[in-house]
C-alpha positions as CSV (number, residue, x, y, z in Angstrom):
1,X,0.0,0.0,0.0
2,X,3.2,2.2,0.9
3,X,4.5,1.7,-2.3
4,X,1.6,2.7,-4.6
5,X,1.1,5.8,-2.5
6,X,4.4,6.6,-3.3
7,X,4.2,6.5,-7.2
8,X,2.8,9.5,-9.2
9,X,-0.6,8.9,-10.9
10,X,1.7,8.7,-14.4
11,X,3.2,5.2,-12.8
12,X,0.6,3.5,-11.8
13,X,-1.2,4.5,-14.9
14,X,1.4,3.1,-16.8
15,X,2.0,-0.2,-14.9
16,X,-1.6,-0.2,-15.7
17,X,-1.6,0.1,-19.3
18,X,1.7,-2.0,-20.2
19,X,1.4,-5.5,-21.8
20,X,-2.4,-5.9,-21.3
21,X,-2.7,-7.5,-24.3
22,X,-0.8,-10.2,-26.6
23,X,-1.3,-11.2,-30.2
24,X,-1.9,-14.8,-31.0
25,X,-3.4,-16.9,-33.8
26,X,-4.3,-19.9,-31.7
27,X,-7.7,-18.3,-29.6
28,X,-9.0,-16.7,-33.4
29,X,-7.5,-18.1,-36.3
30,X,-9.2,-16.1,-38.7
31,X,-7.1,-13.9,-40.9
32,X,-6.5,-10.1,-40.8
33,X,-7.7,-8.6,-43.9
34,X,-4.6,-6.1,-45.4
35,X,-5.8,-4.0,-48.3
36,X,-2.9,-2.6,-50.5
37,X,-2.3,0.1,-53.0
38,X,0.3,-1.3,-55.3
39,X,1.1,-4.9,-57.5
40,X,4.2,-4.6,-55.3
41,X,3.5,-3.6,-52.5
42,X,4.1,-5.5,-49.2
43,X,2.7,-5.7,-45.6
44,X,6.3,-5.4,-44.5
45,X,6.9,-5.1,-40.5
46,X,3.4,-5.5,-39.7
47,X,3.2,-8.6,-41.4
48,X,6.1,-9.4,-40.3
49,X,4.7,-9.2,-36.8
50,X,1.4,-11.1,-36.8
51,X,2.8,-14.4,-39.1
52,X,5.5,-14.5,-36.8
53,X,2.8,-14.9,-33.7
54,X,0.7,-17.2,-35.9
55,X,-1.6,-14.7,-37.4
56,X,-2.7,-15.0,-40.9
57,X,-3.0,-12.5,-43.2
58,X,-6.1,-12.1,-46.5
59,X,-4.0,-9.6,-48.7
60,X,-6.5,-8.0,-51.6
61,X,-5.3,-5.0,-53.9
62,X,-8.6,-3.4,-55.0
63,X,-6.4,-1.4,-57.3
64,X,-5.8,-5.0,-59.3
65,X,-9.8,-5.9,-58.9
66,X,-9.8,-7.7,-55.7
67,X,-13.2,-7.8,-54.3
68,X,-13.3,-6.3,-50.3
69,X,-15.6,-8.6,-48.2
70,X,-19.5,-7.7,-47.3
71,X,-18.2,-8.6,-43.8
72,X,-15.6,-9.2,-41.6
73,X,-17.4,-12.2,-40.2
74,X,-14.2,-14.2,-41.8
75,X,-11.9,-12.2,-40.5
76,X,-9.8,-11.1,-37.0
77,X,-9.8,-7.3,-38.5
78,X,-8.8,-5.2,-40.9
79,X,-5.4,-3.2,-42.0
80,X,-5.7,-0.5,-44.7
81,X,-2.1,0.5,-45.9
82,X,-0.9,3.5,-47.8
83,X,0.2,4.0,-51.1
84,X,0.9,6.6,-53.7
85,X,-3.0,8.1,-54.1
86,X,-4.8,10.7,-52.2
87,X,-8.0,10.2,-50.2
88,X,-9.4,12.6,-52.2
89,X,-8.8,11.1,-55.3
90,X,-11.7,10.0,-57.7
91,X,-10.8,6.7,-59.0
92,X,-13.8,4.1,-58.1
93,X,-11.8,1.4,-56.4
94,X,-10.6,4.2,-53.6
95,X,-14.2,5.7,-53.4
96,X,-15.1,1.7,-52.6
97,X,-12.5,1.4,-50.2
98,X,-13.5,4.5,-48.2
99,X,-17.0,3.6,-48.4
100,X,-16.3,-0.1,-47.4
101,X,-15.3,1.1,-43.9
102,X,-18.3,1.6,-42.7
103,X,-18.0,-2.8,-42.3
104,X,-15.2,-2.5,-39.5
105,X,-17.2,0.7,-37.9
106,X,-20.8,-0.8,-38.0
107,X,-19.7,-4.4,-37.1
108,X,-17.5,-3.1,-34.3
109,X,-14.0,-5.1,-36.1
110,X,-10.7,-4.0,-35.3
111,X,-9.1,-1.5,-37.9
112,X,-6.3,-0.1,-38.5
113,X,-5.4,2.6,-41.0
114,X,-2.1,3.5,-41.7
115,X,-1.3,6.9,-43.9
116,X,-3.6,6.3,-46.8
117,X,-5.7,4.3,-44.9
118,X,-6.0,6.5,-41.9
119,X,-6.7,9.7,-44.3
120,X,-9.5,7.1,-45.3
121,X,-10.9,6.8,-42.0
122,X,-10.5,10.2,-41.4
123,X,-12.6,11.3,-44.9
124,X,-15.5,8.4,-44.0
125,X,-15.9,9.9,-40.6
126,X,-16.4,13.8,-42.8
127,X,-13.2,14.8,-42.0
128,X,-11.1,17.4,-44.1
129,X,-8.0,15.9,-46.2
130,X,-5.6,17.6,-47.5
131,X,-1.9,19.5,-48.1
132,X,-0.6,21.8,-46.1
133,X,-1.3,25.7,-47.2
134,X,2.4,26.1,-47.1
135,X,3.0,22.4,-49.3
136,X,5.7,21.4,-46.8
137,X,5.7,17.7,-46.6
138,X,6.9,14.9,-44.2
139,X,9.4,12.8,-45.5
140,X,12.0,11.6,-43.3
141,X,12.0,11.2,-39.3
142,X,10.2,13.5,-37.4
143,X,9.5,13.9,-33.6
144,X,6.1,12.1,-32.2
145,X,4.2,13.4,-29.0
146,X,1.7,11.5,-27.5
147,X,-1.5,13.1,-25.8
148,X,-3.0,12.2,-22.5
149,X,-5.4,9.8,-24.3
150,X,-2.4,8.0,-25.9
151,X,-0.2,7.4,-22.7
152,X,-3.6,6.2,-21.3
153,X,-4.0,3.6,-24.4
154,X,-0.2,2.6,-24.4
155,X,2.7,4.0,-22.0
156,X,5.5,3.6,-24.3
157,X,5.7,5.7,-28.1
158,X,8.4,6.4,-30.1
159,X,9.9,9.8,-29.8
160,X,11.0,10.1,-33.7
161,X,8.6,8.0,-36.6
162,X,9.2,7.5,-40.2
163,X,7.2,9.4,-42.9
164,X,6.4,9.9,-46.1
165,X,3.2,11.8,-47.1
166,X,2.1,15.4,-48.2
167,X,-1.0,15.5,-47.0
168,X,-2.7,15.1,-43.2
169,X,-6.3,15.1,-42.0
170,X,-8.1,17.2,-39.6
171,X,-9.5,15.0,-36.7
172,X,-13.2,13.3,-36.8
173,X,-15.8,14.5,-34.6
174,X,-15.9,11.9,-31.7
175,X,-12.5,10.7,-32.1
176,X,-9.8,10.7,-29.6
177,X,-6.2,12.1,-30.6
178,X,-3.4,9.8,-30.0
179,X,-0.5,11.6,-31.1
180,X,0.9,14.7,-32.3
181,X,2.9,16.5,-34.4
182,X,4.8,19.5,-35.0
183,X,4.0,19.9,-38.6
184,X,1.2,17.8,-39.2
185,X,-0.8,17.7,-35.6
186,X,-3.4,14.7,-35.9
187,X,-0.5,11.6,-36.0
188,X,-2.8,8.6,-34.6
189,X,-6.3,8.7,-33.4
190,X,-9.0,6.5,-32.1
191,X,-12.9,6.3,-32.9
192,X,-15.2,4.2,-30.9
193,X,-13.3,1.4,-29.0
194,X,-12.2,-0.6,-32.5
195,X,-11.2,1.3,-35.6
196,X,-7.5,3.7,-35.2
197,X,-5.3,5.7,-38.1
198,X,-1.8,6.4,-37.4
199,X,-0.2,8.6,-40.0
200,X,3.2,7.7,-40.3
201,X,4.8,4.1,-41.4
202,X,5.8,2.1,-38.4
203,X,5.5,-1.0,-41.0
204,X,9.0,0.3,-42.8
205,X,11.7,-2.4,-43.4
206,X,15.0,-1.9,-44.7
207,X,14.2,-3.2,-48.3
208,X,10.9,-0.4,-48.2
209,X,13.6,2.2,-47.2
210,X,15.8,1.6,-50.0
211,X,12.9,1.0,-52.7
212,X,10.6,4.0,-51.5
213,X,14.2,6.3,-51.7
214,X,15.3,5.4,-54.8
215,X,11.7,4.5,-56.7
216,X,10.5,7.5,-55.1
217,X,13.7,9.7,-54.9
218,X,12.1,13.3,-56.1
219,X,9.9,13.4,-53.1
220,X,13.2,13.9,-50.9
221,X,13.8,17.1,-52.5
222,X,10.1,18.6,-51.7
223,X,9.8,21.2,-49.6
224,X,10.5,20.5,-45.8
225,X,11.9,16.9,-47.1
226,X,14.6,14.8,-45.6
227,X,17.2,14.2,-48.0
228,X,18.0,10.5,-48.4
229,X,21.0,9.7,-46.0
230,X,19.1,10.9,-43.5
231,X,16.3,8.7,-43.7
232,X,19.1,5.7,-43.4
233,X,21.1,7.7,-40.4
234,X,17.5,8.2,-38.8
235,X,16.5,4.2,-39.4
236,X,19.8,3.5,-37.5
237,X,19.3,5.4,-34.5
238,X,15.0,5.2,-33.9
239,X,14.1,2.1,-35.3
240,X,14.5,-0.4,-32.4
241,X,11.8,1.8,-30.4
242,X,9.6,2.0,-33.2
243,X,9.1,-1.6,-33.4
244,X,8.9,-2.7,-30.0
245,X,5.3,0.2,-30.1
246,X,4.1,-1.6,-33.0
247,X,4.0,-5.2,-31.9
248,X,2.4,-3.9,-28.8
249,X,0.0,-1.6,-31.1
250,X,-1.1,-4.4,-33.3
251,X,-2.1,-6.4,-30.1
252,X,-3.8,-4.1,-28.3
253,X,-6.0,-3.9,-31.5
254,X,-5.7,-7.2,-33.0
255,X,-4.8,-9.3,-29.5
256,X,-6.3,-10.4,-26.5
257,X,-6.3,-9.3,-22.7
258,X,-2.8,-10.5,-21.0
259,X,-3.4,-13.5,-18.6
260,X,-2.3,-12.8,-15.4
């Protein structure tokens, strides 16, 4: 009793929060639904994360005429992944893809949207999406802040993430900010107790850091870019945290409660 008296409220809520919850594919072996942008593209670290704790993975490119599911019945969840478009583009397999989520938000399924798919969720839920008035970008490692709500979700974020977009979303009516930025403020965010967007790519391997930099070299020299050895000197030094946040990330969304 002594000892919990003497801990700040900050302590105990974070002995509270950490390692509540573990993936696993024994308890649901269902597969995670991951939507991509690209013929080449790649679930990378996130993938990475769940196969190696037994979790499957149901990988359709709607841009290549994959059908999305009617339900998520079949499935542990959902993961929406970024790629080159904009939210606010017009081709009909994105307009179906931002529609669609109204399956994980109506069936209460976990989702998770990362850049792209995050601007998704943010656009379904009638939020703005868009450049900034300035066009400075993020490209590169840039510093992370987490809010109140965040800490209270998970105690432990990285300090610097990876990305690579131009535009960022205003926050959803009813949601809950996660994490900030300087540049581009709303960085992850929560709506309801199920569906969350994180802008920036915790999902980066070394083979997507050399293929985006050199496929995708011109959009180092945008304004308010990272010039390539940077990204690699930035890889070097904040990588380790990054990925110990996202394999606790994807189980507190995709997992279940820690035993005791």
């Amino acid at each position: 009793m002594a000892e919990t008296a003497g801990k700040s409220a900050q302590e105990t809520l974070d002995e509270a929060a950490e390692r509540r919850f573990v993936l696993g594919g024994a308890s649901d072996p269902r597969p995670i639904l991951a939507v991509l942008h690209q013929e080449m593209s790649t679930t990378g670290r996130v993938g990475q994360i769940l196969q190696s704790h037994g979790v499957a993975l149901d990988i359709r490119r709607p841009v290549m005429g994959d059908a999305l599911p009617e339900t998520l019945e079949n499935h542990r969840g959902a993961i929406i992944f970024g790629g080159p478009p904009s939210a606010n583009d017009d081709e009909p397999y994105l307009r179906q893809e931002i529609e669609w989520l109204k399956v994980p938000l109506e069936e209460k399924r976990p989702y998770l949207g990362i850049c792209l798919g995050a601007q998704m969720l943010a656009k379904h839920l009638g939020a703005e999406v868009g450049p900034r008035s300035d066009d400075m970008v993020e490209i590169g490692y840039y510093p992370l802040s987490t809010t109140t709500e965040g800490r209270r979700l998970m105690p432990h974020w990285p300090s610097m993430v990876y990305q690579w977009h131009r535009e960022g979303f205003d926050l959803p009516s009813g949601a809950s900010l996660l994490a900030t930025g300087d540049r581009f403020p709303n960085q992850a965010f929560q709506y309801g107790e199920t569906a969350f967007g994180v802008q920036f790519h915790a999902e980066l391997t070394l083979a997507m850091l050399h293929r985006w930099t050199t496929r995708g070299h011109e959009r180092t020299l945008l304004p308010g870019a990272q010039k390539r050895r940077q990204h690699f000197d930035g890889r070097a030094i904040y990588d380790a945290p990054v990925r110990r946040w996202l394999e606790d990330f994807l189980a507190h969304i995709f997992g279940e409660p820690a035993k005791s």
